[in-house]
Every structure is written in structure tokens, then in C-alpha cells.
ROSE-4610 file (N, C-alpha, C; in Angstrom, 1 decimal, always signed):
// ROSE-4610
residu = [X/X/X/X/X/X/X/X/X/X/X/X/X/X/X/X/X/X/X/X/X/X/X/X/X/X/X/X/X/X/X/X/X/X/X/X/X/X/X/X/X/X/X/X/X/X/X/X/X/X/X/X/X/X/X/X/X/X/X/X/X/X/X/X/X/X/X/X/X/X/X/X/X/X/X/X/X/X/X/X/X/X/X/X/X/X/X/X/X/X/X/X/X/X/X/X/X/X/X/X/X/X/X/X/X/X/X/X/X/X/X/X/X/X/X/X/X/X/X/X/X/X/X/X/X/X/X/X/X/X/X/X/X/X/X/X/X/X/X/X/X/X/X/X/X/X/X/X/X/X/X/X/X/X/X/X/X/X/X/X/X/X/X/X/X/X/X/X/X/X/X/X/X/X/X/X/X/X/X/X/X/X/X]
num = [1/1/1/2/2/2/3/3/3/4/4/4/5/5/5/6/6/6/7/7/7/8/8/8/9/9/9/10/10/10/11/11/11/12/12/12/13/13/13/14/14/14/15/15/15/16/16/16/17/17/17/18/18/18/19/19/19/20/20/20/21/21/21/22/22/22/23/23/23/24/24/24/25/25/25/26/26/26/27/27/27/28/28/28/29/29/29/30/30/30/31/31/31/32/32/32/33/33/33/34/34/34/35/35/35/36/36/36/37/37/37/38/38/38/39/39/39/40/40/40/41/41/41/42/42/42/43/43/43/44/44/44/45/45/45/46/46/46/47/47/47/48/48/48/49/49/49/50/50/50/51/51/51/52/52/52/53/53/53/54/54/54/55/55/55/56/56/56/57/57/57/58/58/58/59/59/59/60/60/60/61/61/61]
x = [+198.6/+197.6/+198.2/+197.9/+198.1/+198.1/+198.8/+198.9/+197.5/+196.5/+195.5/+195.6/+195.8/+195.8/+194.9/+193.4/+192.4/+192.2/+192.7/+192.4/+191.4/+191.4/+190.4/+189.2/+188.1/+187.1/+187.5/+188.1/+187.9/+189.0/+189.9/+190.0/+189.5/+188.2/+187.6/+186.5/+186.4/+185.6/+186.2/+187.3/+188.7/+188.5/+188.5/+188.4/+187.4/+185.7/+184.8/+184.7/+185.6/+185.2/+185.9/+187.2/+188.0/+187.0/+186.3/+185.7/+184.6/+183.6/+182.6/+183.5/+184.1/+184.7/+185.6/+185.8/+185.9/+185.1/+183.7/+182.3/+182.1/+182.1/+182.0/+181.6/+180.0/+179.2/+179.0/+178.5/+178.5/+179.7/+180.7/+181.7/+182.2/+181.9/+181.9/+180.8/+179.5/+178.7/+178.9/+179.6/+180.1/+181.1/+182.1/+183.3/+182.5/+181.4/+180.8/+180.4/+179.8/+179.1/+180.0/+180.7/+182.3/+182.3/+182.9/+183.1/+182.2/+181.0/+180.1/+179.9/+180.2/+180.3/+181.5/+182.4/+183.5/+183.5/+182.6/+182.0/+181.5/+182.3/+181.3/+180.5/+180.0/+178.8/+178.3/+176.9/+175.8/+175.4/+175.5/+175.5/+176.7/+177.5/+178.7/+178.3/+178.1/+178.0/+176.6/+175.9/+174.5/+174.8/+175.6/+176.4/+177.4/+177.9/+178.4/+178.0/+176.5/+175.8/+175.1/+174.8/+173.9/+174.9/+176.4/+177.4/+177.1/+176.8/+176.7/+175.3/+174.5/+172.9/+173.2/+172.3/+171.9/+171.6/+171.0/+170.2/+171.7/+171.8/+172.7/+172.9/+174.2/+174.3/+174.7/+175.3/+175.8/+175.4/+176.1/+174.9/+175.9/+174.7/+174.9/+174.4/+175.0/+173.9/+173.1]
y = [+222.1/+221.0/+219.7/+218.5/+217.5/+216.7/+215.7/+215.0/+214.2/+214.3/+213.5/+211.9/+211.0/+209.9/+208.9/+209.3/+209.0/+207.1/+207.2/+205.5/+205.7/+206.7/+207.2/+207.8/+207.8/+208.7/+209.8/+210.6/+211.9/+212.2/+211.8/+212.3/+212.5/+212.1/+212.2/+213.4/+213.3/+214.8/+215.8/+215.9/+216.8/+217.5/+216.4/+217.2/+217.5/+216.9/+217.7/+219.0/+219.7/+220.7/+221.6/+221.2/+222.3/+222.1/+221.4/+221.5/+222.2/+222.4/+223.3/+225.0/+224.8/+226.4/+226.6/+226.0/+226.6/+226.9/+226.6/+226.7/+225.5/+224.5/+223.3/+222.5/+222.5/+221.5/+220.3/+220.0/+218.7/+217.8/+218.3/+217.5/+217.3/+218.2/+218.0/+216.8/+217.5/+215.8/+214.8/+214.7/+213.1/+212.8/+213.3/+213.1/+212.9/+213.6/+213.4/+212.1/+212.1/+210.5/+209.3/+209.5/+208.4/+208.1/+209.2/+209.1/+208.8/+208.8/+208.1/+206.3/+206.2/+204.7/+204.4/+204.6/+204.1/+204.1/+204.9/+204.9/+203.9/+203.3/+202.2/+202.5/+203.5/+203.8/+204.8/+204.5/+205.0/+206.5/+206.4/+208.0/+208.7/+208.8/+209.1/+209.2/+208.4/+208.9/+210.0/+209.5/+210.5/+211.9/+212.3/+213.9/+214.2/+213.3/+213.8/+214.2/+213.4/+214.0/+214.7/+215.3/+216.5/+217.6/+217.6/+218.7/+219.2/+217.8/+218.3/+218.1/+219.1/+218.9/+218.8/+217.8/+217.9/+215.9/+216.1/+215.0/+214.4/+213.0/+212.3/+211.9/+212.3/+213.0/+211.8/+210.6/+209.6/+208.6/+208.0/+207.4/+205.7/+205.0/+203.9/+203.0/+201.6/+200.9/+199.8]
z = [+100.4/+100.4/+100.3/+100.5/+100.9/+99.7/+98.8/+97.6/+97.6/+96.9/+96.7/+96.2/+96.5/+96.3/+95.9/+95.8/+95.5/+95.9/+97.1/+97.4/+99.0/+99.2/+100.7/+100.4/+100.9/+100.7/+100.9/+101.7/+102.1/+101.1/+100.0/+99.1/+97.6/+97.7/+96.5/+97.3/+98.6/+99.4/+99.2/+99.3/+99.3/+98.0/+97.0/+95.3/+95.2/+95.5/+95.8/+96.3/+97.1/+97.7/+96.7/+96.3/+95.5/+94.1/+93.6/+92.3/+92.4/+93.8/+94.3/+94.5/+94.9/+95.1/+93.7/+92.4/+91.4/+90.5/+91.0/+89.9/+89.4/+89.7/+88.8/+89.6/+90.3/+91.1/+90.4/+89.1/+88.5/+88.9/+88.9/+89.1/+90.2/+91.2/+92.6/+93.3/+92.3/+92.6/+92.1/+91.2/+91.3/+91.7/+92.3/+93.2/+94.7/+95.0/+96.2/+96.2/+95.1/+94.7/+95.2/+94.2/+94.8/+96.2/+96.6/+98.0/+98.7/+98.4/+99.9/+99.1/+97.8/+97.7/+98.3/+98.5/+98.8/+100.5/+100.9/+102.8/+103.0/+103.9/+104.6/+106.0/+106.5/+106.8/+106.5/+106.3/+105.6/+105.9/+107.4/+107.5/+107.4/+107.1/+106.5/+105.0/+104.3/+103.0/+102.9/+103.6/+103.5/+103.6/+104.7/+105.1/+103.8/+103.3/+102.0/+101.3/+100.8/+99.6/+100.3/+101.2/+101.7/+101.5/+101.4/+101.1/+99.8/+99.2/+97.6/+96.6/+97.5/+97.0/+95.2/+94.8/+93.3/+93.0/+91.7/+91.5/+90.5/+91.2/+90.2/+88.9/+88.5/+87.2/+85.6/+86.7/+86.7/+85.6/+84.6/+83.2/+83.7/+84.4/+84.6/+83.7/+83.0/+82.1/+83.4]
């Protein structure tokens, strides 16, 4: 697998997917989360978070 560098979307999709296929969806939805902020188009991030169904987990003030 490829060194994750976490400065691309599709590497915070990347750890999303390995954090869904180890049991650990919460944390795959917020690495999904990431990644479609870090998308600059909209339907691109929208197909991300449809990868990673669940309500945002995220404690913003």
C-alpha cells in the first residue's frame, strides 16, 4: 500500500476505507468527513459521505 500522507483527499478516503474494513465506522466517518471538506467539488464530497453512511459524529464549538 502506498505511504499515506494525509495532505490529499483520497488519502484521508484511503484511511477511511481501511478503518471501515477493521470495524471501526465512527472513525472511518470522520476521516470520510475530512475528506469531502478538503474536496473542492461538491459532488465529490457528497459520493464520499454516501461511502460512509452515519450521522456526524464531530463536536464542533
Amino acid at each position: 500500500m502506498a505511504r499515506l500522507n494525509f495532505n490529499r483527499p483520497a488519502d484521508y478516503v484511503a484511511a477511511a476505507r481501511e478503518m471501515a474494513d477493521a470495524g471501526r465506522p465512527t472513525l472511518a466517518r470522520l476521516l470520510a468527513e475530512e475528506a469531502a471538506d478538503r474536496t473542492d467539488n461538491p459532488a465529490d464530497a457528497t459520493r464520499i459521505l454516501n461511502e460512509f453512511p452515519g450521522n456526524s459524529l464531530r463536536q464542533e464549538d
